[in-house]
C-alpha positions in Angstrom: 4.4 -114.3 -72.2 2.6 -117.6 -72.7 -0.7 -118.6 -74.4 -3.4 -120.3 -72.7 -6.8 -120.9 -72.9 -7.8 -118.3 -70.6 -6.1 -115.7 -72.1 -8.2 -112.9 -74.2 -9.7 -113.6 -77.8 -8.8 -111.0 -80.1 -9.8 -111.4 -83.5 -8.2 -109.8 -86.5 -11.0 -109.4 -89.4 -10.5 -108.6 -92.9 -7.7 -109.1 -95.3 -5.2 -112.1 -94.9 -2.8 -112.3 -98.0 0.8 -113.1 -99.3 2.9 -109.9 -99.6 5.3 -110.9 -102.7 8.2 -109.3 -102.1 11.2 -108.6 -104.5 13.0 -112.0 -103.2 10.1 -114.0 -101.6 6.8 -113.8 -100.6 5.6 -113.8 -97.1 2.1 -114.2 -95.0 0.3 -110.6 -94.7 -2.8 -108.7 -94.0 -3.4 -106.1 -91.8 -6.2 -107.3 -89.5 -4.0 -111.3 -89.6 -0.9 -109.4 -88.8 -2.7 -108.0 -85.1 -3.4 -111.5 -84.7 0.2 -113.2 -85.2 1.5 -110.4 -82.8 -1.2 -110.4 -80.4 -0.7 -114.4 -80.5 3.3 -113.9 -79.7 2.2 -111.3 -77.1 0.6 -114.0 -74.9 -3.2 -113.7 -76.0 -5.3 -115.9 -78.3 -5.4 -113.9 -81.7 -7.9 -115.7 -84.3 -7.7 -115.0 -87.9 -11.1 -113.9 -89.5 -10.8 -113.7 -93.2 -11.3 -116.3 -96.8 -8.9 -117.6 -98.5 -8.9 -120.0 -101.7 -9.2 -123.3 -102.4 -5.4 -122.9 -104.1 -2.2 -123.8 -103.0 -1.4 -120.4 -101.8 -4.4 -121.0 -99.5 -2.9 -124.7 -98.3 0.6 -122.4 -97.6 -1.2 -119.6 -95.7 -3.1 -122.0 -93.7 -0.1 -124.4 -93.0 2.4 -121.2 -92.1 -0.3 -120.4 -89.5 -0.8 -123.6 -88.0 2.6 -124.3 -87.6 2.3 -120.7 -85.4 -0.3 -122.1 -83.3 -3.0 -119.3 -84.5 -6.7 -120.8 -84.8 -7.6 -121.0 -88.0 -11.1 -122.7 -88.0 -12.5 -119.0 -88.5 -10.7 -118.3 -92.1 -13.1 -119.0 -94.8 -12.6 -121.4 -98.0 -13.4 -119.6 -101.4 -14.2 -122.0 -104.0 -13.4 -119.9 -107.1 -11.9 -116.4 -106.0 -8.0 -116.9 -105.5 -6.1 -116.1 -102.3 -5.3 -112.6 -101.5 -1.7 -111.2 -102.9 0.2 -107.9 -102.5 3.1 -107.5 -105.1 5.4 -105.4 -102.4 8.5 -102.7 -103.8 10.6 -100.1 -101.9 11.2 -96.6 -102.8 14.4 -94.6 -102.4 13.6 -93.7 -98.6 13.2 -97.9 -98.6 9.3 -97.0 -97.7 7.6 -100.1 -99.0 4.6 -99.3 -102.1 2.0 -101.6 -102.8 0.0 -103.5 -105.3 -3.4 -104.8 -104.0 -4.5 -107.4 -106.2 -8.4 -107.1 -106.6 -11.1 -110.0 -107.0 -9.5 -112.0 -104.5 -11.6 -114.3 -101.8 -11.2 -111.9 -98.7 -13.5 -109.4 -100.6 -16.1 -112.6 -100.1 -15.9 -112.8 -96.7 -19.4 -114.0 -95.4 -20.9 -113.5 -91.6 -22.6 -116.3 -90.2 -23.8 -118.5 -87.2 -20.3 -119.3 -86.1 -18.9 -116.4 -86.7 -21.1 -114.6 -84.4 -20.8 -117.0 -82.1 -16.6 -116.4 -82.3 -17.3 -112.3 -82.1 -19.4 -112.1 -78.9 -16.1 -114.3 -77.3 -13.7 -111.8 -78.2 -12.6 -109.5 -75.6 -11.5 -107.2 -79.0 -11.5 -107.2 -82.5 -9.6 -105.2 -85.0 -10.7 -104.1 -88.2 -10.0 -101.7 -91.0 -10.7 -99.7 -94.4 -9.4 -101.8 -96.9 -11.4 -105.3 -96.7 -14.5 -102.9 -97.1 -13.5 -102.3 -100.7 -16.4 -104.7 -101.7 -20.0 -104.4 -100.6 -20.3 -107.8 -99.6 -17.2 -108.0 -97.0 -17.8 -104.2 -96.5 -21.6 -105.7 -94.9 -19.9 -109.2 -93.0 -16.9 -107.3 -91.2 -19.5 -104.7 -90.4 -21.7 -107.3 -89.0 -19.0 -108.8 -87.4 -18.0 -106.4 -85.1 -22.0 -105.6 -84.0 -22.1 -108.8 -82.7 -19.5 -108.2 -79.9 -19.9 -108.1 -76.8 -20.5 -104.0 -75.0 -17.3 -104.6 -72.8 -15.4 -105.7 -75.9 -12.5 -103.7 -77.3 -13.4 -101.8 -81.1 -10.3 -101.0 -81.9 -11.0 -99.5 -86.4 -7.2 -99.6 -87.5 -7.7 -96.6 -90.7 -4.7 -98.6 -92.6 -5.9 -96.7 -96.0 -4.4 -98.3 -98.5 -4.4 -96.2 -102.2 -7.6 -95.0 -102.9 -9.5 -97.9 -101.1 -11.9 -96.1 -99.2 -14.9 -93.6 -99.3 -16.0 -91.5 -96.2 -19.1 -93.4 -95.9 -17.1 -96.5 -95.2 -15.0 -95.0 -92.9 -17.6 -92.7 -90.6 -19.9 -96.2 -90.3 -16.5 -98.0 -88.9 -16.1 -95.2 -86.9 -19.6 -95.2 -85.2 -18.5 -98.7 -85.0 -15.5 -98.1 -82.6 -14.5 -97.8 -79.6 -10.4 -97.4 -80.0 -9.0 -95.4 -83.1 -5.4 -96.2 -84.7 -4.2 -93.9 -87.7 -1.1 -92.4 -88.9 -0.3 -88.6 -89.1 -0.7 -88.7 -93.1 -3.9 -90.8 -92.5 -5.2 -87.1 -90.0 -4.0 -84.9 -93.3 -6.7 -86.9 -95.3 -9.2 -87.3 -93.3 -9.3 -84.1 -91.3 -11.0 -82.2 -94.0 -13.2 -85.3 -94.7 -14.8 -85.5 -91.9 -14.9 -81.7 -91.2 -12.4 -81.4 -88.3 -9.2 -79.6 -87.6 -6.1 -81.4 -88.7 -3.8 -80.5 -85.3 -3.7 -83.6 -83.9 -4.4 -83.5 -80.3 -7.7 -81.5 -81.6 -8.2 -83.8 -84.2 -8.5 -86.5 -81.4 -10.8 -84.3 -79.2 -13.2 -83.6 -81.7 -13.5 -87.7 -82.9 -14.0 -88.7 -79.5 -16.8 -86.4 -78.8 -18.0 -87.1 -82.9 -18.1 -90.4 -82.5 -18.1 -91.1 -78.8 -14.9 -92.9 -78.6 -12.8 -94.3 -75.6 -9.4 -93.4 -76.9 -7.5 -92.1 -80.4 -3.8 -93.5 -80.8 -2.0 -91.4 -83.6 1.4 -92.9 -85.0 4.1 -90.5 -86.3 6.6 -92.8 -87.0 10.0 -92.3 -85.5 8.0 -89.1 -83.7 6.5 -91.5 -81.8 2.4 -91.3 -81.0 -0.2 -89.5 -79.4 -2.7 -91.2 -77.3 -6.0 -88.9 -76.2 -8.9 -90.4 -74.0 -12.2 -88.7 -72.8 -10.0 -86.7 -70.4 -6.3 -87.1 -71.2 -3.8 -86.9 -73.8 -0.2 -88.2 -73.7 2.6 -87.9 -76.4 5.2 -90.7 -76.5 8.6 -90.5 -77.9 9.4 -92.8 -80.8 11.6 -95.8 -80.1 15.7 -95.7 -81.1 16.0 -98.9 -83.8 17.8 -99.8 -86.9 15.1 -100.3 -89.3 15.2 -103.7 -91.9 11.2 -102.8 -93.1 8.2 -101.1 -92.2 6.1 -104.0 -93.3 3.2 -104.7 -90.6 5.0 -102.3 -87.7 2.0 -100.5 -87.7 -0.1 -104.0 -87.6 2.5 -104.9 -84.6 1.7 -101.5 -83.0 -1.5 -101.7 -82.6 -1.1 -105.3 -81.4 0.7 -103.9 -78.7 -1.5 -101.2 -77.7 -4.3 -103.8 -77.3 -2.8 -106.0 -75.2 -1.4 -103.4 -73.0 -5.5 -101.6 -72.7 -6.8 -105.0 -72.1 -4.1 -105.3 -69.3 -5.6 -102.1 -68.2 -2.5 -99.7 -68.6 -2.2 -96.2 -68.6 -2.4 -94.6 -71.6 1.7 -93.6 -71.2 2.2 -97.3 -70.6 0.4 -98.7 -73.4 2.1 -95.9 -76.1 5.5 -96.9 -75.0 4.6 -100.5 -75.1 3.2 -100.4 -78.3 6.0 -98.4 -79.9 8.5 -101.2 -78.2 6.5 -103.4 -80.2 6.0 -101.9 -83.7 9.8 -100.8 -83.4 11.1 -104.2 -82.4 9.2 -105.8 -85.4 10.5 -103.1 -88.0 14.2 -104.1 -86.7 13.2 -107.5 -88.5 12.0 -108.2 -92.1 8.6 -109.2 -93.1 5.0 -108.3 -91.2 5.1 -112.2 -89.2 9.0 -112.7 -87.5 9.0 -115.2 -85.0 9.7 -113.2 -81.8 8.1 -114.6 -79.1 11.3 -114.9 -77.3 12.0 -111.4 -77.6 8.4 -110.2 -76.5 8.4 -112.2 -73.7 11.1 -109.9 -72.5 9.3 -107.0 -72.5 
């Protein structure tokens, strides 16, 4: 799979951040993780977030550059620092998280260009956590009304501690087309929003809420769920030796929208997407170079 300029804009907005691991500290971010894998998957993925004017900012921008991910849409903060995650694992080698606060993605600012870059993009993914602040909460929200009607909404959940409130989350989803959460993310939300927690009636009762095109629920190793206006599949989780979790889920939904912007079946673009998140958990870190191994697939 090969980039070109013809191939589809998708824009990851929000967070873009170093996770500081134990050993080292690696490029991260939800919404800039969709991107790097959506960029290795053969499509144009474009960073949307702010970073400092620091040296951690110089390193972020460098790492993506040398990538070949656009970075004229990530933003310069001249006095908040770039985002960091200080990143541990627990005895089950899940990873746990500290989300530094005051950082220049809760700055992010909408504007002329940035528009102009949204009603391009054939999708855009966004989630809860850069919403954490009213003024990024307002610019991503922005952002995504200025797409085009054909483009693909996909609201990744991704919550993240307790960085969210229901108000956040039901705009997002009024937002949306495509939905992406995992099955602890259904437990907390379920009572939330005032549905049922089973999952395939979970997802029937979101689409028709919130007039959705399609709800993608990860389980993990269980695999996912994938329900549209008219049908729901259930895919089996892919077979892998795991290194980390870090940014499989960010991979997975990478997968899933380049598969529905290919046009797959919903079968299709479950088993691609868990190929994808699964292959990227075999390797450390949210970003591993695998564009030989994706063009594979």
């Amino acid at each position: 799979m090969t980039t070109s300029q013809n191939s589809p804009i998708v824009v990851g907005l929000g967070e873009i951040l170093w996770d500081v691991f134990p050993d080292e500290k690696r490029p991260g971010g939800a919404p800039a993780n969709v991107a790097f894998q959506v960029q290795q998957l053969g499509g144009q993925g474009v960073i949307v977030s702010r970073i400092g004017t620091d040296p951690s900012g110089d390193e972020l921008l460098a790492f993506l550059e040398s990538k070949g991910l656009q970075t004229s849409a990530i933003q310069r903060d001249p006095t908040a620092p770039t985002g960091r995650v200080t990143v541990s694992f627990n005895e089950q080698n899940q990873p746990e998280y500290v989300i530094h606060e005051g950082v220049a993605w809760d700055n992010l600012e909408f504007h002329d260009e940035l528009s102009q870059l949204m009603q391009k993009a054939k999708a855009v993914c966004f989630g809860t956590l850069a919403q954490r602040c009213e003024k990024s909460r307002t610019s991503i929200q922005q952002a995504v009304r200025a797409t085009s009607p054909d483009c693909l909404r996909v609201y990744d959940v991704n919550i993240r501690q307790d960085y969210y409130e229901i108000a956040w989350i039901e705009a997002s989803l009024k937002l949306a087309n495509i939905i992406k959460l995992n099955d602890e993310e259904v437990e907390l939300l379920a009572p939330l929003l005032g549905v049922p927690s089973d999952f395939q009636a979970f997802s029937k009762e979101l689409i028709q809420k919130f007039d959705l095109n399609l709800v993608c629920i990860t389980r993990g190793a269980n695999g996912c769920l994938l329900s549209s206006q008219d049908e729901t599949v259930d895919v089996a989780g892919e077979q892998i030796q795991v290194a980390d979790t870090v940014g499989a889920g960010d991979a997975f939904t990478a997968g899933l929208i380049v598969s529905q912007l290919q046009g797959k079946t919903l079968k299709v673009s479950g088993q691609f997407a868990n190929k994808v998140g699964g292959i990227v958990a075999s390797h450390h870190g949210a970003m591993p170079e695998l564009k030989d191994v994706f063009a594979n697939l």
